[in-house]
C-alpha positions in Angstrom: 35.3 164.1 135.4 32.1 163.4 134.5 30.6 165.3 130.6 28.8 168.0 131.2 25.2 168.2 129.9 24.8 171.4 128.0 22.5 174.4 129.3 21.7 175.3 125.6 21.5 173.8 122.1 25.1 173.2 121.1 27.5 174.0 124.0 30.5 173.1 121.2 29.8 176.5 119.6 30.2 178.6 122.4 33.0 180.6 121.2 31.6 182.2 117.8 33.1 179.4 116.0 29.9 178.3 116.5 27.1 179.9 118.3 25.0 179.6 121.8 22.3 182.2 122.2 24.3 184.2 119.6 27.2 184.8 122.1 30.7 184.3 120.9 33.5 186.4 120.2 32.7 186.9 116.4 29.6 188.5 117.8 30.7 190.8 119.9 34.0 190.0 121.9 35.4 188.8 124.7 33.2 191.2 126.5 30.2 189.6 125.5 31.4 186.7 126.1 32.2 187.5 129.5 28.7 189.0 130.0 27.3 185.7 129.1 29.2 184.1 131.9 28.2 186.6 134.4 24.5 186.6 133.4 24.6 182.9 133.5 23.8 182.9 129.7 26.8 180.2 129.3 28.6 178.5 131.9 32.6 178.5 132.2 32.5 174.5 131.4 31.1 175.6 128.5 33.1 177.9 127.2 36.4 175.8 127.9 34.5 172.3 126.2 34.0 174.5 123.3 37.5 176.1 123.1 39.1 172.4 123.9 36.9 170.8 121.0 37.8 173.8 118.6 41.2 173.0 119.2 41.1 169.2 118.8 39.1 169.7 115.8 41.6 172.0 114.2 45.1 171.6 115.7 45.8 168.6 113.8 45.9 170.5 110.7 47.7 173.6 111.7 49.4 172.1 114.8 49.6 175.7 116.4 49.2 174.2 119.9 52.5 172.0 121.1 51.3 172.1 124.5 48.2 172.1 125.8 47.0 170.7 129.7 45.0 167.8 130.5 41.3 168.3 129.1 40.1 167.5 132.8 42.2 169.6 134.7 41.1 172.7 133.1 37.7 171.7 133.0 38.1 171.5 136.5 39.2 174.8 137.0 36.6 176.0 134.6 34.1 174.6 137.3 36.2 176.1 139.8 35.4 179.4 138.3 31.4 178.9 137.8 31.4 178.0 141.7 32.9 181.4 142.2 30.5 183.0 140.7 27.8 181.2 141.8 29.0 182.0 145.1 29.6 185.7 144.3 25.8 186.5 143.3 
């Protein structure tokens, strides 16, 4: 699968670990998170590049994830999702 280019500044903070357009869930919750998605603030691809390189980046030093699927298959279906809602508006 080819990268992504990001809509906004830093697509890798996405989650409130770091921050795009202030959304993330230290912010404000899943719910805003979600809202971001629907209003096209942040894309899904986004969101699960920046949950998949929080985890790489941490993981190694907690190892809390044993299991974890292929980068590009859920990328994929994080594309999968954005075409749904693309098709939904």
């Amino acid at each position: 699968m080819a990268p992504v280019a990001p809509k906004h500044k830093s697509s890798n903070d996405a989650l409130g670990v770091c921050s795009v357009s202030g959304v993330g869930h230290r912010d404000g919750g899943r719910a805003t998170l979600a809202d971001a998605i629907r209003s096209r603030q942040i894309s899904c691809v986004e969101v699960m590049a920046a949950y998949l390189n929080h985890i790489e980046n941490l993981n190694p030093n907690v190892n809390a994830i044993v299991a974890l699927q292929d980068r590009g298959a859920l990328l994929a279906q994080a594309s999968d999702r954005d075409a749904q809602l693309s098709r939904a508006s």
